[in-house]
C-alpha positions as CSV (number, residue, x, y, z in Angstrom):
1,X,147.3,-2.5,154.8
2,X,150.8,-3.3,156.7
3,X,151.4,-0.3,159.1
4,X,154.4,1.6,157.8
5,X,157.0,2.8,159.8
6,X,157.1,6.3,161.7
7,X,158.2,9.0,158.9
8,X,158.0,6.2,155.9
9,X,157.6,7.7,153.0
10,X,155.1,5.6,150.6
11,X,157.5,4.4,148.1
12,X,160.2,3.2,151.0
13,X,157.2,1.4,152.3
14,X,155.9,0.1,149.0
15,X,159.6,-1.1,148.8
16,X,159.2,-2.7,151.9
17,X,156.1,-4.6,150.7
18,X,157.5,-5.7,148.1
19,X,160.9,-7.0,150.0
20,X,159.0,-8.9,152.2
21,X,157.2,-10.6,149.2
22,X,153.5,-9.4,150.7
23,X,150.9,-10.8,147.8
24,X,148.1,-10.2,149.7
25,X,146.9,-6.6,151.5
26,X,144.2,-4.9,152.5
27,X,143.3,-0.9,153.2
28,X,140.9,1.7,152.6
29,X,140.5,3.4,149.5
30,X,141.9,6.8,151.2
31,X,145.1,4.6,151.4
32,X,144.9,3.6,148.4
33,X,144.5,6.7,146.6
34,X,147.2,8.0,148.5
35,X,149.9,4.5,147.0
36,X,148.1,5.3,143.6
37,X,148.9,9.2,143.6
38,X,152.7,8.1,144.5
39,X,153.7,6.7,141.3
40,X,155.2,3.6,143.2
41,X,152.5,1.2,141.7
42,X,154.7,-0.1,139.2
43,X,157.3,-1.3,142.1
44,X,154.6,-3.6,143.8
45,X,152.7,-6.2,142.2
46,X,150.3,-8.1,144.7
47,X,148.0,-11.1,143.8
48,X,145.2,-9.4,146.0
49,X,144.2,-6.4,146.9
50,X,140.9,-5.8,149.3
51,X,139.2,-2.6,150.1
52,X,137.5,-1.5,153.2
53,X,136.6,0.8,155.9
54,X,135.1,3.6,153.6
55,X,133.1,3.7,150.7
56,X,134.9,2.2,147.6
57,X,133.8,4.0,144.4
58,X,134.2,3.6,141.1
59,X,137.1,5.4,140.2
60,X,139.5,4.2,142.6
61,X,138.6,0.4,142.1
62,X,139.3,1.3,138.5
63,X,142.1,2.8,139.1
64,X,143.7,0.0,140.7
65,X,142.6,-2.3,138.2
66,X,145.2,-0.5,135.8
67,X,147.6,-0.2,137.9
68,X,147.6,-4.0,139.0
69,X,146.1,-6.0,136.3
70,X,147.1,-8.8,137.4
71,X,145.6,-8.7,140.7
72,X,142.5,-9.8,142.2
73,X,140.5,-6.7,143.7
74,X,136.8,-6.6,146.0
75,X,135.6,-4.4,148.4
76,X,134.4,-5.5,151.7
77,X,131.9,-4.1,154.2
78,X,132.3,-4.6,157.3
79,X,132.3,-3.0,161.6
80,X,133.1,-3.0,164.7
81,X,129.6,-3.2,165.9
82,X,128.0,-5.2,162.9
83,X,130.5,-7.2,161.7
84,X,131.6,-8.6,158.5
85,X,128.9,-8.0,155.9
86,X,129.9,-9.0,152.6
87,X,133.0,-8.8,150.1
88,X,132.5,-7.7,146.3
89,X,134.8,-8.7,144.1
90,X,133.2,-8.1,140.4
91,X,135.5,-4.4,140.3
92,X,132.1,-2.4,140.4
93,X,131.1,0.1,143.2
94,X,128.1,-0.6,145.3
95,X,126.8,-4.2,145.9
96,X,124.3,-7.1,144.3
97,X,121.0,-6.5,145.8
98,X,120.6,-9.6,146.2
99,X,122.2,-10.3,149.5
100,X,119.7,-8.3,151.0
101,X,118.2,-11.0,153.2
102,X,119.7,-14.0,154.7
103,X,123.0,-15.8,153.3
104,X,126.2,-17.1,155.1
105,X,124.9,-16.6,158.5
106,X,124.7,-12.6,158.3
107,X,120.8,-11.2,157.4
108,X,120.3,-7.9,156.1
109,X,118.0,-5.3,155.3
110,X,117.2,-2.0,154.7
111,X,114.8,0.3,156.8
112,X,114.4,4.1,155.6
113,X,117.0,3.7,153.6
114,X,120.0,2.1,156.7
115,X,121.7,-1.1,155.7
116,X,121.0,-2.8,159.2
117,X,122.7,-6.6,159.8
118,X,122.0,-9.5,162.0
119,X,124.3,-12.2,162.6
120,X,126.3,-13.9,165.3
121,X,129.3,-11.1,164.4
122,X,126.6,-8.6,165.8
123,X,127.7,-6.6,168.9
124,X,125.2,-6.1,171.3
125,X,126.1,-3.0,173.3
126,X,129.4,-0.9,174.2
127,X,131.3,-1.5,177.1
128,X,129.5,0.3,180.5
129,X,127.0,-0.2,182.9
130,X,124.7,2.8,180.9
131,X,125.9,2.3,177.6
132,X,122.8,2.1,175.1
133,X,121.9,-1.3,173.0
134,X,123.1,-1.3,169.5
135,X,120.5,-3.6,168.3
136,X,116.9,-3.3,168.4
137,X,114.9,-6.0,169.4
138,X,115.2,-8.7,166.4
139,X,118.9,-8.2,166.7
140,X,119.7,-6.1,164.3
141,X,122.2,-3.3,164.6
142,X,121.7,-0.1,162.7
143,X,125.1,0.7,160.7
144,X,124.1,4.4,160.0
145,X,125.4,3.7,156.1
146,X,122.6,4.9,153.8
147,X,122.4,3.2,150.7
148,X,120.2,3.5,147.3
149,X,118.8,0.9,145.1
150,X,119.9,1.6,141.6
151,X,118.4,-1.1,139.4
152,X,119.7,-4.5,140.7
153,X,122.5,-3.0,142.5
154,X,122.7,-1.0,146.1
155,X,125.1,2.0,146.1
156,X,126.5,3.6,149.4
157,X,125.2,7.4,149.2
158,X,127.2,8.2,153.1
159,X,127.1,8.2,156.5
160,X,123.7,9.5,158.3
161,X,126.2,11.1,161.0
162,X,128.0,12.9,158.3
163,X,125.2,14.5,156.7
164,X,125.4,18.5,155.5
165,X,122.3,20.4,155.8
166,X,121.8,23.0,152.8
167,X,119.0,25.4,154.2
168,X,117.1,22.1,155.5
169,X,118.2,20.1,152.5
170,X,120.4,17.2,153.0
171,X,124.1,16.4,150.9
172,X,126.0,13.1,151.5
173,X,129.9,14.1,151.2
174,X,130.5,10.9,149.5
175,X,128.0,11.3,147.0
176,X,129.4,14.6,145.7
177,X,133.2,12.8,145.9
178,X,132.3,10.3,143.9
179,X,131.2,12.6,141.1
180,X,134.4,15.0,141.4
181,X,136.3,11.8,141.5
182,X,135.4,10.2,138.2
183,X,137.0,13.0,136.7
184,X,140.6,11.4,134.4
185,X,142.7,14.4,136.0
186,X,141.1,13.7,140.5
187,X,142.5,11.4,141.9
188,X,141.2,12.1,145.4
189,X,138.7,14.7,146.6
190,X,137.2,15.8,150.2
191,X,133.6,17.4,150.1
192,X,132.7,19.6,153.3
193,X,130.6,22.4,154.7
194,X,131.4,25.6,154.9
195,X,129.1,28.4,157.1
196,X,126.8,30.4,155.0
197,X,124.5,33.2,156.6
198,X,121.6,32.5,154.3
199,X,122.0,28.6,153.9
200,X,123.5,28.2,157.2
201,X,126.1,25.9,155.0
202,X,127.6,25.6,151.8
203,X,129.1,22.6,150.2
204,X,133.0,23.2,149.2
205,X,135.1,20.3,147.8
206,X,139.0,20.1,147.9
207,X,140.7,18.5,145.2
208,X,143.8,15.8,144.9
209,X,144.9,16.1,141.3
210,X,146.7,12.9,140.0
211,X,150.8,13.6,139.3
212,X,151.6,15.3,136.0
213,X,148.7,17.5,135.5
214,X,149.1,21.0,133.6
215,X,148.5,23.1,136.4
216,X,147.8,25.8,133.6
217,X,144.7,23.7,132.9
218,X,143.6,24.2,136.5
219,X,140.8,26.5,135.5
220,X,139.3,24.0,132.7
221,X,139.5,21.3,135.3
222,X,137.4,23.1,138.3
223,X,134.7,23.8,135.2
224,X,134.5,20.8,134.2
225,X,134.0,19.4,137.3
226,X,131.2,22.0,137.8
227,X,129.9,20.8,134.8
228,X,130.0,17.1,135.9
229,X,128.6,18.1,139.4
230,X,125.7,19.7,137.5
231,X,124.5,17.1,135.6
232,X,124.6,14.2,138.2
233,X,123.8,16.1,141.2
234,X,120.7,17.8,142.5
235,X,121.6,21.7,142.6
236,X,121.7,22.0,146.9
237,X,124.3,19.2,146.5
238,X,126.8,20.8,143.6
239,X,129.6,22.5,145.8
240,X,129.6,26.2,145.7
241,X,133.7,26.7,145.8
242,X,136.3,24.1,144.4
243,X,139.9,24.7,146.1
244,X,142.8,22.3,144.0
245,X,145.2,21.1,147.0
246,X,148.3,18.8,147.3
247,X,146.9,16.8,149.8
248,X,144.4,15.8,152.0
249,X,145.0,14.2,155.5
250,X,143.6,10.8,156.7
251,X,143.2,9.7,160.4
252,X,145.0,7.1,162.2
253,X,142.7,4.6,160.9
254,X,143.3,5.2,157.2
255,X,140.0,7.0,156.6
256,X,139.7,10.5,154.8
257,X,139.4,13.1,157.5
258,X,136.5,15.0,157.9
259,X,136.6,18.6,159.2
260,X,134.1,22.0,158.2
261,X,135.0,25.2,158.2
C-alpha cells in the first residue's frame, strides 16, 4: 500500500490516493481493515487491489468486494526467505490445492502440516558467517505457515511461531480471528494469551466493531460470538474473555500486532 505521510489520517491519505489517480495497490489485510473501518471507501475506487503479508480470510476479502465492486481483488503469498508463492484471485480465503507441486518455476509441498517452497526466489541463509541454512537439503525452505486441507482447497490455520499452548493443547490466533471476524457487526479482531495458573494460558480476543454499531447491543454481540466460537472451534481454542476495543495497533510493516498479557 503507498506509505502515507507522518500523522495522515486515512481519509486525507485515501484522498491522496485518489489525487494521484493510483488504480492499482497493494497491503495487508490489517491495512485494509483499518481503510474499510474508515468509511473513506466510497472516495477511492481502484481497478486492483492485492492482499499480502498476513493471512487473508474470508470476511475481509468480502468485505472489499462490496466496498469496490468494480475492482479486481487476490491475495498473494509470499517472503523474504521463500519468495513469491502464488496469487489467488477467485475472492475465496485459502488456496487451490492444486498448486501443491511444481508450476511457474516455484515447487511446493507440505510436510507435517508446513507449506515449504523451492524455487530460484528461495534464500539460502541470512547474512553472517554463523547464521543457520534456511533450506534443507533439496532446497526447500520451511515457511513456518501451517495450513489444512479442506476438500480441494488449503486454508492457512497460523504461524508455528505464534502458537498458544492451552494446558499442552495448541490454538492458532488466526484461526480463532477468523471465526470472531465473520461476524456482520467485527470488522477486525486480535486473539492472544493471557496467563492462567491452571492452564498456564488462556485465549482472550479483542474486538474492532465496524462504525455505526449499537453499542447497547454490545452484550448480544460478545454472545453471539461465543456462540459462533462454539460451534466452529474445538473447546481449548474458544477464548475465555472477549474485550470490545476501538482499535488495535499494527507494526511498521502493516501486520496486526501481536502481544500477550
Amino acid at each position: 500500500m503507498v506509505l502515507s505521510e507522518p500523522g495522515e489520517t486515512i481519509a486525507a491519505h485515501v484522498a491522496r490516493l485518489r489525487a494521484s489517480g493510483v488504480s492499482h495497490i497493494s497491503g495487508t489485510p490489517s491495512h485494509w481493515r483499518k481503510l474499510l473501518m474508515s468509511g473513506t471507501p466510497a472516495d477511492f475506487s481502484p481497478h486492483y487491489i492485492r492482499l499480502s503479508g498476513e493471512i487473508a480470510d474470508q470476511a475481509v476479502l468480502d468485505g472489499l468486494a462490496q466496498a469496490f465492486p468494480h475492482a479486481s481483488i487476490g491475495h498473494a503469498y509470499a517472503s523474504t526467505e521463500a519468495g513469491v508463492g502464488f496469487s489467488v484471485d477467485d475472492g475465496r480465503e485459502g488456496f487451490p490445492a492444486h498448486l501443491i507441486g511444481h508450476r511457474d518455476g516455484v515447487e511446493m509441498k507440505i510436510v507435517e502440516g508446513s507449506l515449504r517452497i523451492r524455487s530460484k526466489r528461495t534464500a539460502r541463509a541470512y547474512v553472517g558467517a554463523d547464521a543457520p541454512p534456511l533450506a534443507d537439503e533439496e532446497g526447500f525452505v520451511d515457511t513456518g505457515d501451517i495450513v489444512e486441507l479442506r476438500g480441494d482447497r488449503y486454508h492457512f490455520v497460523g504461524r508455528r511461531g505464534g502458537i498458544i499452548n492451552i494446558g499442552g493443547l495448541k490454538v492458532h490466533p488466526e484461526e480463532v480471528e477468523a471465526v470472531i471476524n465473520r461476524h456482520a457487526c467485527v470488522q477486525m479482531s486480535r486473539a492472544r494469551s493471557r496467563r492462567s495458573p491452571i492452564t498456564g494460558a488462556i485465549v482472550v480476543a479483542d474486538v474492532v466493531l465496524r462504525v455505526g454499531t449499537d453499542e447497547t447491543r454490545q452484550e448480544t454481540i460478545r454472545a453471539e460470538i461465543l456462540s459462533r466460537c462454539k460451534d466452529g472451534l474445538a473447546a481449548w481454542k474458544v477464548p475465555a474473555m472477549i474485550r470490545f476495543v476501538e482499535r488495535l495497533e499494527v507494526t511498521a510493516a502493516g501486520k496486526l500486532a501481536r502481544t500477550d498479557a
